[in-house]
Gaussian input, Z-matrix of N, CA and C with variables (Angstrom, degrees):
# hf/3-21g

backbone

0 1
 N
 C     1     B1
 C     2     B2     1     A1
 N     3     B3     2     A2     1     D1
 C     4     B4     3     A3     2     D2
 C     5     B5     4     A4     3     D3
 N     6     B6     5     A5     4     D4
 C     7     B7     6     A6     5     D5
 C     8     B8     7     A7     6     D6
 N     9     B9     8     A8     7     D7
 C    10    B10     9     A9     8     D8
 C    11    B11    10    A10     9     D9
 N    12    B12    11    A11    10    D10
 C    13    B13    12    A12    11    D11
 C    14    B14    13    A13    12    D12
 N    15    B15    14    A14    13    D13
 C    16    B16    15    A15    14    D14
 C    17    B17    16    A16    15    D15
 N    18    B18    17    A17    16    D16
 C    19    B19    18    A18    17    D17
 C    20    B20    19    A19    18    D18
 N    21    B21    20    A20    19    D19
 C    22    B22    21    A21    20    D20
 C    23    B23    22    A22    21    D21
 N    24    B24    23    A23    22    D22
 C    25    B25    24    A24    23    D23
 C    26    B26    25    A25    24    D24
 N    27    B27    26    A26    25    D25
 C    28    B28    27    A27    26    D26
 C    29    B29    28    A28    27    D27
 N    30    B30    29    A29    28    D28
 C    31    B31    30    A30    29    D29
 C    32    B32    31    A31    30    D30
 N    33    B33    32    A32    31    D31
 C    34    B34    33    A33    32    D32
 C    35    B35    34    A34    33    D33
 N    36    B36    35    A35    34    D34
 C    37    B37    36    A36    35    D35
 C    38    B38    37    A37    36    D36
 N    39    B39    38    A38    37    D37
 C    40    B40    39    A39    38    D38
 C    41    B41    40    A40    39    D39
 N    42    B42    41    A41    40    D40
 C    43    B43    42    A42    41    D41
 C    44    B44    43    A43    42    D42
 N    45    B45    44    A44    43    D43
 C    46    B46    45    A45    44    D44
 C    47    B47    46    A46    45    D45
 N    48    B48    47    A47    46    D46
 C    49    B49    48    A48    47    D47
 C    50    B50    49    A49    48    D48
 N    51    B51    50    A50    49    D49
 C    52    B52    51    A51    50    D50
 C    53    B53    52    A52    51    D51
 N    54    B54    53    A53    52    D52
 C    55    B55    54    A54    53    D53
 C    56    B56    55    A55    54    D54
 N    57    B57    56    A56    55    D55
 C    58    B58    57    A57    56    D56
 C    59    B59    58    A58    57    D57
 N    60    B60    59    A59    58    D58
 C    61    B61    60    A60    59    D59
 C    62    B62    61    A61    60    D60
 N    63    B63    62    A62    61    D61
 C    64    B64    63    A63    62    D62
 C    65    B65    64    A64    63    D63
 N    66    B66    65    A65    64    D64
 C    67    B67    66    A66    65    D65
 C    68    B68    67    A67    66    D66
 N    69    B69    68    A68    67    D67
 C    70    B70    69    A69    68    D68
 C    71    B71    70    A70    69    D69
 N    72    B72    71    A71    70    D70
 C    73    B73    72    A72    71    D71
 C    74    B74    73    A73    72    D72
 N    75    B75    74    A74    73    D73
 C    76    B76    75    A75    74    D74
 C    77    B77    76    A76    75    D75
 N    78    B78    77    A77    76    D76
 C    79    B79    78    A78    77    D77
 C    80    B80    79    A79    78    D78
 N    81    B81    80    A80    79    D79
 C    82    B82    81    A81    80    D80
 C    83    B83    82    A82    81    D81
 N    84    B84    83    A83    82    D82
 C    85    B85    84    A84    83    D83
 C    86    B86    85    A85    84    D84
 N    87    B87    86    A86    85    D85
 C    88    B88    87    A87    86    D86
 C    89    B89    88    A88    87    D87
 N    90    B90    89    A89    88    D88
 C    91    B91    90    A90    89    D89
 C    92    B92    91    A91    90    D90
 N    93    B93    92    A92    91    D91
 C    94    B94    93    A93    92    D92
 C    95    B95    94    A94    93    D93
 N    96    B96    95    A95    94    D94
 C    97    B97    96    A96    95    D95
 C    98    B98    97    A97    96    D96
 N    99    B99    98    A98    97    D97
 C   100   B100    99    A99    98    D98
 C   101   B101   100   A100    99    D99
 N   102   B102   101   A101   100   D100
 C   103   B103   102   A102   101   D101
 C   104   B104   103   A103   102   D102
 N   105   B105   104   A104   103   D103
 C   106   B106   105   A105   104   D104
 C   107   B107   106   A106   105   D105
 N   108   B108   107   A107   106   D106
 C   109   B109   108   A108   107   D107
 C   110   B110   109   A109   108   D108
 N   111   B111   110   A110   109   D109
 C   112   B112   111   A111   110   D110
 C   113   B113   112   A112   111   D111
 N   114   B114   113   A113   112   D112
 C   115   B115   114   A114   113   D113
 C   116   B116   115   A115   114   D114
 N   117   B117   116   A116   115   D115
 C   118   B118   117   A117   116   D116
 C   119   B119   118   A118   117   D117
 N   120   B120   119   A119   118   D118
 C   121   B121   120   A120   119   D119
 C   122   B122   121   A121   120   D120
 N   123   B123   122   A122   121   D121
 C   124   B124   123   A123   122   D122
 C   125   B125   124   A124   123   D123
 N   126   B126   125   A125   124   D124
 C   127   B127   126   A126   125   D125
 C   128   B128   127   A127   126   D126
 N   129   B129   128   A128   127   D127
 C   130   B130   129   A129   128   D128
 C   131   B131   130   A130   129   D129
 N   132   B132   131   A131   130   D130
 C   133   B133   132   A132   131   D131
 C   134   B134   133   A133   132   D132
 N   135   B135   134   A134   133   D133
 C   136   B136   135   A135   134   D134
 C   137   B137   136   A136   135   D135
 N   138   B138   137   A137   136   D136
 C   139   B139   138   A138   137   D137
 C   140   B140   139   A139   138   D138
 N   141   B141   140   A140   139   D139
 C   142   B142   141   A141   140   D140
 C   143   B143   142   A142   141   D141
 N   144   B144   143   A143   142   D142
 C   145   B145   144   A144   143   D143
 C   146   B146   145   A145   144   D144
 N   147   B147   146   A146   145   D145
 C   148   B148   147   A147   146   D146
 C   149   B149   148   A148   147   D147
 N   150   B150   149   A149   148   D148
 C   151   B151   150   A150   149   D149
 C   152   B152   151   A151   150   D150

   B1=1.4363
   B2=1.5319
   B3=1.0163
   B4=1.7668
   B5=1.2897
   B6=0.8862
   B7=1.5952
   B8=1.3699
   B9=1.7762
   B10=1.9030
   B11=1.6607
   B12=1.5232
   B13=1.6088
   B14=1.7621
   B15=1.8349
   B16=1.5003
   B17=1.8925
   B18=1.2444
   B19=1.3409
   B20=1.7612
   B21=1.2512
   B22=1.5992
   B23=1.5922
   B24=1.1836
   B25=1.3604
   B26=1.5749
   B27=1.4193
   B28=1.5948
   B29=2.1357
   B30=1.0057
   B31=1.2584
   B32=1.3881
   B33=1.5020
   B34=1.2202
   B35=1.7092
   B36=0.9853
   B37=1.9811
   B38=1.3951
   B39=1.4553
   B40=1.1553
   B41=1.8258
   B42=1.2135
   B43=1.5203
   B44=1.7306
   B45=1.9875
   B46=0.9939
   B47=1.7223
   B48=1.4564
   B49=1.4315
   B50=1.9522
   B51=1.2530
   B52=1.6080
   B53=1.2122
   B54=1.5456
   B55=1.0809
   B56=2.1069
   B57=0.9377
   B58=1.2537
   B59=1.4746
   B60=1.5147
   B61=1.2982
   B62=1.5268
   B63=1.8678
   B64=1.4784
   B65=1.5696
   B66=1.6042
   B67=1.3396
   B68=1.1108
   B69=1.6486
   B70=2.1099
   B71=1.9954
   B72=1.1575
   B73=1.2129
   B74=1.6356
   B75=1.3070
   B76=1.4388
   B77=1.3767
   B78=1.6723
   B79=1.5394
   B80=2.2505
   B81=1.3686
   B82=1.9185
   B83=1.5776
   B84=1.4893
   B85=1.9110
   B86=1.3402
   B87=1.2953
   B88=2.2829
   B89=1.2071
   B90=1.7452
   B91=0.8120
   B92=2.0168
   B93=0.9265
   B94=2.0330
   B95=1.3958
   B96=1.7479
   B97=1.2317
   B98=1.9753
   B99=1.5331
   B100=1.7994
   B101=1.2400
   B102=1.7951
   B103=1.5794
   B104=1.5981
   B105=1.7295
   B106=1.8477
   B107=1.2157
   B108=1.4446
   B109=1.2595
   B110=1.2641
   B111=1.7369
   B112=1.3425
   B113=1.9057
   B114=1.2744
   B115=1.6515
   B116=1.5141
   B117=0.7460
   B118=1.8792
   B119=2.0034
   B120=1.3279
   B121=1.2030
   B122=1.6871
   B123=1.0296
   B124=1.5034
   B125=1.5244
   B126=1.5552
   B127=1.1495
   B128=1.8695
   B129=0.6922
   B130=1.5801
   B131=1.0621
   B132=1.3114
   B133=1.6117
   B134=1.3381
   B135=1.7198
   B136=1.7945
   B137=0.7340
   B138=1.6740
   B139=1.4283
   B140=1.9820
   B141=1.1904
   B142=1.7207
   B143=1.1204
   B144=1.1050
   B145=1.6233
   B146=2.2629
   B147=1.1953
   B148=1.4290
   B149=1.4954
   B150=1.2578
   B151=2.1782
   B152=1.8302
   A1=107.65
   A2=111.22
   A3=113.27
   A4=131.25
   A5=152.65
   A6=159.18
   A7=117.61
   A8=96.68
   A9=109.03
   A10=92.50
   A11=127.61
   A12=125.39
   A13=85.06
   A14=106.97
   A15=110.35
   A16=105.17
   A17=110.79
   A18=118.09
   A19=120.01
   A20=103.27
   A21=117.14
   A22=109.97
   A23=124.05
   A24=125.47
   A25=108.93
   A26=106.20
   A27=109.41
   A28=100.01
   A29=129.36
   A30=114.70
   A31=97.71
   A32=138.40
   A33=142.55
   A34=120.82
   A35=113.02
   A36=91.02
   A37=116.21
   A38=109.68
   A39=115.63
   A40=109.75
   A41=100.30
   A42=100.51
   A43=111.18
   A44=112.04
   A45=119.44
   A46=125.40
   A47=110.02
   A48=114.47
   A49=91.73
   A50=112.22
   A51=109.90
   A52=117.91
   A53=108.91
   A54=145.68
   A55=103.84
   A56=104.80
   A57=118.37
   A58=114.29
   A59=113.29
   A60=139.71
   A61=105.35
   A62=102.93
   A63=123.17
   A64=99.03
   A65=122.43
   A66=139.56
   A67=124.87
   A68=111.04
   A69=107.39
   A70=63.68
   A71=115.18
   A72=169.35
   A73=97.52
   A74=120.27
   A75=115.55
   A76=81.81
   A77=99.38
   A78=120.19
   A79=85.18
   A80=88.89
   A81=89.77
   A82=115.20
   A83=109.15
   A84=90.01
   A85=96.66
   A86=115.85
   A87=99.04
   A88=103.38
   A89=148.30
   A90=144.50
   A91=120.22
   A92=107.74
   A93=133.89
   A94=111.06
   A95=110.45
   A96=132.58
   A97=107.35
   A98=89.66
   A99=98.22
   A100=113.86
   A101=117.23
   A102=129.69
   A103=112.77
   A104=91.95
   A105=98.82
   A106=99.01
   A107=143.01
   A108=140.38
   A109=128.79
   A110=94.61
   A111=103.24
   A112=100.31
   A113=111.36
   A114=117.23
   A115=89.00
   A116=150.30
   A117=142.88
   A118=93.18
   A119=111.60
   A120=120.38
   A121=127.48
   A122=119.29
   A123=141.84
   A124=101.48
   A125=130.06
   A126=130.20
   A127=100.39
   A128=129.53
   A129=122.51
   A130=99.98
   A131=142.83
   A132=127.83
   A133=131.77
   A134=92.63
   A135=116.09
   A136=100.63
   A137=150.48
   A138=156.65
   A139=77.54
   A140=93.80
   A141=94.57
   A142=132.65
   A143=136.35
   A144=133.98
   A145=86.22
   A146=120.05
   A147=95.38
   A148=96.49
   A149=112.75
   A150=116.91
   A151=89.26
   D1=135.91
   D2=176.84
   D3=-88.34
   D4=122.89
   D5=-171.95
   D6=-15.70
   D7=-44.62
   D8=-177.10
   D9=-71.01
   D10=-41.83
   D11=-158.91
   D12=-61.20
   D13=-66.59
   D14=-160.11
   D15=-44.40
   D16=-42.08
   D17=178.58
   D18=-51.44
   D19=-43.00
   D20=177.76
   D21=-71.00
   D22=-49.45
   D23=-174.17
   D24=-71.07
   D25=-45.05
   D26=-170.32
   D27=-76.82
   D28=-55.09
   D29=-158.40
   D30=126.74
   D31=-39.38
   D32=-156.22
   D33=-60.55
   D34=141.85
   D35=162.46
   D36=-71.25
   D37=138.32
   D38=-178.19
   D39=-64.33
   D40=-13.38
   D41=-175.91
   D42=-80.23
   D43=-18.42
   D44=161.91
   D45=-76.32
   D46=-29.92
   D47=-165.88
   D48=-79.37
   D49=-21.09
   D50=179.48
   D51=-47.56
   D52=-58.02
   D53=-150.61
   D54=-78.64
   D55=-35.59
   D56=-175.30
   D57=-98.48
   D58=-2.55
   D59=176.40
   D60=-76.69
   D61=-46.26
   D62=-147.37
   D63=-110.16
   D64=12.33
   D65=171.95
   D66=92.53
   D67=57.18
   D68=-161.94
   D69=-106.88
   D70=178.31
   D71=166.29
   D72=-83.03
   D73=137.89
   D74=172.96
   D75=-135.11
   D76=159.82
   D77=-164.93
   D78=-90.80
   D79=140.69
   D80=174.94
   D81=-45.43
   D82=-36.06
   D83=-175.75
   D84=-80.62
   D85=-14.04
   D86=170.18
   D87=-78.80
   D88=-37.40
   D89=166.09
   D90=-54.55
   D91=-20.18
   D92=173.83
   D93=-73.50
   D94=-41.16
   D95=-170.99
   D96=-78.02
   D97=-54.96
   D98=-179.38
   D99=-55.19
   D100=-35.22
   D101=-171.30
   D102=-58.71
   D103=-56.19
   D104=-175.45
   D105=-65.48
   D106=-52.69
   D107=-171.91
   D108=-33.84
   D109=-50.44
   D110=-165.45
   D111=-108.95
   D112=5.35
   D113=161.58
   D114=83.89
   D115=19.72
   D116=-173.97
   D117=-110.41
   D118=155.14
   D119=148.69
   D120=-64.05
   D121=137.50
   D122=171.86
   D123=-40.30
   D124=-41.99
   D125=-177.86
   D126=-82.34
   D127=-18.23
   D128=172.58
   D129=-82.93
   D130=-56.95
   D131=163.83
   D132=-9.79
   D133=-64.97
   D134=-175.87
   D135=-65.67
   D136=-38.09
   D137=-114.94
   D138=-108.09
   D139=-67.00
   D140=-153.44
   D141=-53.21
   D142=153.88
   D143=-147.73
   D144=-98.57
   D145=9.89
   D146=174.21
   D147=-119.49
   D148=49.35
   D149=-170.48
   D150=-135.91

C-alpha cells in the first residue's frame, strides 16, 4: 500500500504517514487514527516491526 493510499484512508498527512514509514514514533491518537483507517486493531500496529 503506498503512503498517498495509507494517507487517503486514514485522514493523515501524507507528509506524516512518510515519516513514520522512515521511523518517527507516532503519538497513540496518530497511532488510533492509522488503526480505524486502515480497519486493523491498535495492537497489530504496536505488534509490527514497521511501528
Amino acid at each position: 500500500m503506498s503512503e498517498r493510499q495509507v494517507s487517503d484512508l486514514t485522514g493523515l498527512p501524507r507528509s506524516l504517514v512518510h515519516e513514520i514509514r522512515r521511523g518517527s514514533r507516532p503519538r497513540i491518537d496518530t497511532v488510533e487514527q492509522l488503526a480505524k483507517g486502515l480497519g486493523v486493531r491498535i495492537g497489530d500496529l504496536i505488534e509490527s516491526e514497521y511501528l
